[in-house]
N, C-alpha and C positions, 0 to 999 in steps of 0.2 A: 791395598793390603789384604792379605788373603787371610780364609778364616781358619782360625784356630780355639778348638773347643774346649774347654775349663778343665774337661779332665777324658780318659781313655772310658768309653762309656762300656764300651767290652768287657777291658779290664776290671773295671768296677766290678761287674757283673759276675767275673769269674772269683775274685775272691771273696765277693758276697755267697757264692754259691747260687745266683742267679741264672746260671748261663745252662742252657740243655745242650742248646745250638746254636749255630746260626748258619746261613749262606757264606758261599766264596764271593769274595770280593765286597761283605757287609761291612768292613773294619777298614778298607782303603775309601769308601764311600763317606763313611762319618766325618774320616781324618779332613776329607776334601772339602766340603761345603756344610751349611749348615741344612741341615736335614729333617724332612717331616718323618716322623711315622703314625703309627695311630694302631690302639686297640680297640675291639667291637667287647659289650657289654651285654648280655644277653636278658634283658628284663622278664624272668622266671619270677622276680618277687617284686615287692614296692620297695625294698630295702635291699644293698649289698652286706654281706657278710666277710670274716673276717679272709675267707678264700677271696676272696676279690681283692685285697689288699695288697695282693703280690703283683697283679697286674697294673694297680693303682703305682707301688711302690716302682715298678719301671718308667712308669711314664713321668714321675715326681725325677728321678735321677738323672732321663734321658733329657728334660726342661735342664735340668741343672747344669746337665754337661754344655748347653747352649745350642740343643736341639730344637724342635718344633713338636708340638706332642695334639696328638686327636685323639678325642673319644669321640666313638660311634655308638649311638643307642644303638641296638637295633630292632626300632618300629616295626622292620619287615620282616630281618631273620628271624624276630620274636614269635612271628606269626606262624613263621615253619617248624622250629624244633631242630638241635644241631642234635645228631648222633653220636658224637663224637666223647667217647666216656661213658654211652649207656647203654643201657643190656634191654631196655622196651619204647618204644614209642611213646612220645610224651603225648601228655593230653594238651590240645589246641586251645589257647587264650583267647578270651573274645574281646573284641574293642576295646572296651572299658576297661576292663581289666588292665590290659596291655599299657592302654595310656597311664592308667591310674600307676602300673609299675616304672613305669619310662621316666613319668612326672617324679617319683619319688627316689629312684639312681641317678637322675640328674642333681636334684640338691643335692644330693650330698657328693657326687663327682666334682661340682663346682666348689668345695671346699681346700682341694687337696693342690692346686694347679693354680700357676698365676696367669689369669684371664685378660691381663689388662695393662700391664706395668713393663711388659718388656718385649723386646723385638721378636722373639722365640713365643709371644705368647699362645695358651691354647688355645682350644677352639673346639666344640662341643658340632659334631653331625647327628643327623638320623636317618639313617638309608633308607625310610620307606618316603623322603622327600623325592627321592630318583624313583622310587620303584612303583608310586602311585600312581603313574602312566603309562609305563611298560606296561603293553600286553602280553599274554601269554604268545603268540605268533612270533611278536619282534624280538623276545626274549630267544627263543628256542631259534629264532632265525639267525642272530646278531651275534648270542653268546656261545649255545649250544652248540653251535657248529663248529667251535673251535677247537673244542676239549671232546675227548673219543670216550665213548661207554669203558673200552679197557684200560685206560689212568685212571678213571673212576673208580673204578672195581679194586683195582692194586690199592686204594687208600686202605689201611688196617681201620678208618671208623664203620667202612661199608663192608669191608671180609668181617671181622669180627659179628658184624650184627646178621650176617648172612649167613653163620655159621652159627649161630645161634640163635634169634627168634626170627627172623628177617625183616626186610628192609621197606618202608614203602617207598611209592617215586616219592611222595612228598619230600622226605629227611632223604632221599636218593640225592634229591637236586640241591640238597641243601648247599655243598659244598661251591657248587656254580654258582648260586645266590653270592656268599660269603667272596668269591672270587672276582665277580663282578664289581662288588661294594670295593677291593682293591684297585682295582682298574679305573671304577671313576676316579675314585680318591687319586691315584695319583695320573688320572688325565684333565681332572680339574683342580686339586690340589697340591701337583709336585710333589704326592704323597710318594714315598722310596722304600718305604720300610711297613712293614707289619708285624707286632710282634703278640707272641699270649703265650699260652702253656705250653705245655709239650703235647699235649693231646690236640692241639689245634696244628698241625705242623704240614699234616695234610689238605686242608681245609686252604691255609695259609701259600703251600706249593701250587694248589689250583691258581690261586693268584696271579703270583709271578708266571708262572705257565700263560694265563692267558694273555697279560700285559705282552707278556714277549710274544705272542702271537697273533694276537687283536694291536696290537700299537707299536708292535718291533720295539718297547721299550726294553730296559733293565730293572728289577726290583731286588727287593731283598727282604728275608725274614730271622725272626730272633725268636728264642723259645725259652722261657724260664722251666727249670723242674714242676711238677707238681711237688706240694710240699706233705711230708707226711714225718711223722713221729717214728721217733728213733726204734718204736717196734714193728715200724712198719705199717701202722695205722692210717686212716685217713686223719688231716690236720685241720679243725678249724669246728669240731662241734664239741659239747658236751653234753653230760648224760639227759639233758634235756631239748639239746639239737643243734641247731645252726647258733654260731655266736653273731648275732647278725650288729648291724653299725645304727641303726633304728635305736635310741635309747628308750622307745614302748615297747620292744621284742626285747630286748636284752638292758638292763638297767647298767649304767657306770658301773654301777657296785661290781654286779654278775661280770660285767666286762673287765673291769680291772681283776679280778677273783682269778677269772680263767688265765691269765698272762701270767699273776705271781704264785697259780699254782704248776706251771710250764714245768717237766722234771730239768736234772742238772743237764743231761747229754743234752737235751733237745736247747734247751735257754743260750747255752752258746750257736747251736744253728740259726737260731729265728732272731738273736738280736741281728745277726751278720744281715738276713733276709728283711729283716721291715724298720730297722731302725735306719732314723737318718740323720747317726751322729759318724764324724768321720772315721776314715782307715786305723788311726794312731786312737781315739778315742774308744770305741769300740773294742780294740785290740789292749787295750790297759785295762778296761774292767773284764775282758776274761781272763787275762793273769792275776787280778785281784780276788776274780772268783775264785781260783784252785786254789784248793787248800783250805779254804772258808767258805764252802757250800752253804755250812748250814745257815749263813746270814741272808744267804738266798738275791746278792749283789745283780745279779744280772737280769732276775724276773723280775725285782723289785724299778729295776733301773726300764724296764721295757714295757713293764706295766706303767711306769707313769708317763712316759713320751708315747703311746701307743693311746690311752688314755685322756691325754690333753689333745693328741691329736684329733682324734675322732669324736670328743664330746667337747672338753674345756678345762682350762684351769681350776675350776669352780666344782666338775662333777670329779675332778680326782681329787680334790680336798675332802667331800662330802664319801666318795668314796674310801678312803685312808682312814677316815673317821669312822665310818662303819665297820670298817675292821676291826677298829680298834675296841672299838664298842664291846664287842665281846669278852675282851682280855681285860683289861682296864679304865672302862669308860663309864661314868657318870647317868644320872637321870640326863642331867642338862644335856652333856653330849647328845645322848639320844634323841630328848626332844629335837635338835637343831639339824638331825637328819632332815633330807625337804623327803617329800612321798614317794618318789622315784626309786633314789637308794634304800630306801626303809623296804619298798616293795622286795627288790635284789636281795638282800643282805636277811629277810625274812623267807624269801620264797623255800628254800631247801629244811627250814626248819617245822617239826612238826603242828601243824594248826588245828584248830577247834574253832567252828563257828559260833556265835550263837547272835539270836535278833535282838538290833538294837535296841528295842523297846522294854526287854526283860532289864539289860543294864541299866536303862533310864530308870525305872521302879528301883532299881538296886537290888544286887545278888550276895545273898551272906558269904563270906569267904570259903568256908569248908563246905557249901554246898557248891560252889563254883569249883573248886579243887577238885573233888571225891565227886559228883553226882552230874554237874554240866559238860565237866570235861574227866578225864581219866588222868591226869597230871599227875594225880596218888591215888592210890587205890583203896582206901577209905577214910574217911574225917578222920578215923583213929591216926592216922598216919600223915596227915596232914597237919593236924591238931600239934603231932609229935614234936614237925619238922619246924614249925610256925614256932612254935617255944623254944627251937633250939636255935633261934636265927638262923633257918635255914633255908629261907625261903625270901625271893624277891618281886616286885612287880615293876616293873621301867627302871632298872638297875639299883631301885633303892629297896634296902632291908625290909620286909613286913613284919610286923610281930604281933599283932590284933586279931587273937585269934577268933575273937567275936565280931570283927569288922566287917562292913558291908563295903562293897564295889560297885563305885554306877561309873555312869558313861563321859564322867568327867576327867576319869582317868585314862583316858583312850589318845593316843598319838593321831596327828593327824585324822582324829572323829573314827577314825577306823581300825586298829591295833591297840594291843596290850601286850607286853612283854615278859612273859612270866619265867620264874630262872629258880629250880629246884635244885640244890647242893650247890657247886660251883662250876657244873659245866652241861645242866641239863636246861637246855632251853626250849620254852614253849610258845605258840604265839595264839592268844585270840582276840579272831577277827570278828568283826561284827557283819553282820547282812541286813 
């Protein structure tokens, strides 16, 4: 019985808006056998970010359709630096480092992929397992000889950086590294396929080039867009950086936040791109969205399956809660934030320290209002506000104008939540 795959993995791809490119003959190849392919990972941090999601989300769909799916760290290429997208020469990782980032995209790559349970399962490489033998002679003698300095040069990652700050051999050779990693893969792997961005397409053509010249094989590659905001922007940071999948760099909270604040145009691109609810499913809440934007149907819907994905059940709950917290939420609410989202859902608002041990003595209110912190601008107006209920500390009313504040009022030992009128919020931390 011949093989037939669960669904058109191209097609998918095309009306997900996944699709940059691919090779001739990459879609008669699928339909035929079942098929490995594999993406390289490039360990620049101990954590991926939400950019890496899209490469994540091919290799999730290609397993589904009843493919074979590889990640490649890569140990080796980590150590060189890909040009490809950059205007400088990156600075070189050392050891430690490298493993320490390797160690840390592996967990969480191993989340996304079923490992274990099916014929198609993945299967996790690290090219510096081939590369920690090669010498520099066998390489240049083996590989290098097959690929001409003028294909090299035609890639747009090496014209671009040559026409701009230029190039060293290091990130020169990078591409025949990258190429090679293809070649084993699928001289020991039956690997057929490579796929990543669109910016990797040259990198990826070394590849196939060399397999068909080094092994008279056949290969093939696939390109997702790079994904970018409907003004054209780069996709995947906010105003305070990468959104990374690390819940210690980016909190549930901060990570659910960033998804249901996606604008309208863009929430219909990015469910199509990372969600992995079906054709018909998908295509029903963006008809539900028009028309009813402002209920915000579609960030809301991509914020929590994006969200359980990558953390849990558990930190989108805590997350939804801390939203809510602000609008209409409780002391209790808040207490029952865990320190994670309390950190997120506090971090953009403005804070005031001060040391624990003044708390522990206890600080009179209007001298902590007017004199510790700036939250009003003198006891007289504190005093004001204090009597007109106007003022809160952990969501509940104060009205003690004479009241003292110690450290028993602190959220998890380290926050206080202070809320002037009804939409001015303040936070202090202790040190």
């Amino acid at each position: 019985m011949g093989f037939k795959p669960n669904f058109d993995f191209l097609e998918e791809l095309k009306w997900r808006g996944l699709l940059h490119d691919s090779m001739p003959g990459t879609e008669e190849q699928l339909a035929k056998e079942m098929t490995s392919a594999y993406i390289g990972f490039d360990p620049t941090a101990d954590s991926l970010h939400i950019g890496n999601m899209v490469p994540v989300t091919l290799l999730m769909l290609f397993q589904r359709a009843g493919h074979k799916p590889y990640i490649l760290v890569g140990g080796a290429t980590g150590m060189v630096g890909d040009p490809s997208g950059k205007s400088a020469e990156r600075n070189l990782l050392d050891d430690e480092t490298l493993q320490k980032n390797i160690d840390g995209q592996k967990a969480q790559l191993t989340q996304f992929l079923d490992f274990e349970s099916v014929a198609n399962k993945a299967e996790i490489v690290n090219n510096h397992d081939w590369f920690k033998n090669f010498s520099f002679l066998e390489f240049i003698r083996d590989v290098g000889k097959h690929i001409t300095v003028s294909y090299m040069m035609a890639k747009d990652s090496v014209k671009n950086r040559m026409e701009a700050s230029g190039i060293s051999f290091t990130e020169f050779t990078y591409q025949l590294v990258q190429g090679y990693d293809f070649y084993h893969l699928y001289t020991h792997n039956n690997c057929k396929i490579q796929m990543g961005g669109s910016d990797q397409w040259g990198n990826i053509t070394t590849g196939t080039e060399l397999i068909r010249r080094k092994a008279q094989g056949q290969a093939f590659a696939i390109t997702a867009p790079l994904v970018t905001k409907a003004d054209g922007s780069k996709f995947g940071k906010s105003e305070s950086g990468n959104i990374w999948l690390d819940p210690e760099k980016t909190s549930p909270y901060s990570f659910y936040q960033f998804w249901l604040n996606v604008g309208d145009e863009d929430a219909e691109t990015f469910i199509k791109i990372y969600s992995l609810k079906s054709r018909s499913e998908i295509e029903a809440l963006i008809k539900n969205h028009k028309g009813q934007e402002y209920q915000r149907g579609l960030q809301k819907a991509l914020a929590e399956e994006m969200t359980v994905r990558i953390h849990s059940e558990h930190d989108l709950m805590q997350a939804q809660k801390a939203t809510q917290v602000f609008f209409k939420g409780t002391e209790e609410d808040l207490r029952s934030l865990d320190v994670l989202n309390m950190d997120g859902a506090f971090a953009d608002l403005d804070t005031f320290e001060l040391p624990k041990i003044e708390l522990e003595k206890g600080v009179g209110i209007l001298d902590l209002l007017s004199t510790k912190t700036t939250v009003f601008s003198s006891k007289g107006e504190a005093k004001k506000m204090i009597a007109a209920n106007g003022f809160s500390i952990n969501k509940t009313k104060y009205t003690d104008i004479d009241g003292v504040i110690n450290a028993s009022q602190l959220l998890h030992n380290k926050y206080m939540l202070l809320q002037k009128g009804k939409k001015n919020y303040y936070v202090l931390s202790v040190s």
